[in-house]
N, C-alpha and C positions, 0 to 999 in steps of 0.2 A: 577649562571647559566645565561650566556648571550638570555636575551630574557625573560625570567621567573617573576613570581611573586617574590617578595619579600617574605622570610619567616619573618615573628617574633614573637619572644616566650617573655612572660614575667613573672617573680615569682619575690615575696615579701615575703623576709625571714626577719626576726630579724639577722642573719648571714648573711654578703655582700659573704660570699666564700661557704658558703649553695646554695643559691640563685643563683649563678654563676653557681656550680655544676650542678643544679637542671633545671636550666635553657639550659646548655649546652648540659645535654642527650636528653633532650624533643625537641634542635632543629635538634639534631644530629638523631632521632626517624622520624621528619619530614623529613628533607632530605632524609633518605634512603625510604619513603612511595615515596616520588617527584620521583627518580630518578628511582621506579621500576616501577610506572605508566609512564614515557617515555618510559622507555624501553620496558613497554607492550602495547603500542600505537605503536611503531618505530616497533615492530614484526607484528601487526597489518597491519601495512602500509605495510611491504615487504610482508608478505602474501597478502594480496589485489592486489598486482602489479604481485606476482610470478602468480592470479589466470588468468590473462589474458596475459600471455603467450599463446595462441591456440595450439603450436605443429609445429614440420616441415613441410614443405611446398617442397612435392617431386614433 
């Protein structure tokens, strides 16, 4: 994600393709926490902006 921290997950298995596995859901876990705290900030933001709208101006 251009602009974002860096994720990194690390596990230490006696199994190189345990460790991979194991390592791969927990950053794939992370990512989907990342990307729904954007998207509940970027809701955040457009609500803040739709609040100052005032209304028509007859």
């Amino acid at each position: 994600m251009k602009g974002a921290a860096d994720l990194i997950v690390e596990d230490v298995q006696d199994d190189i393709y345990v460790a991979i596995d194991r390592a791969s859901e927990r950053i794939g876990r992370l990512l989907d926490r990342r990307l729904a705290q954007l998207r509940e900030h970027a809701g955040v933001a457009r609500r803040d902006r739709e609040s100052l709208v005032v209304g028509d101006s007859d």
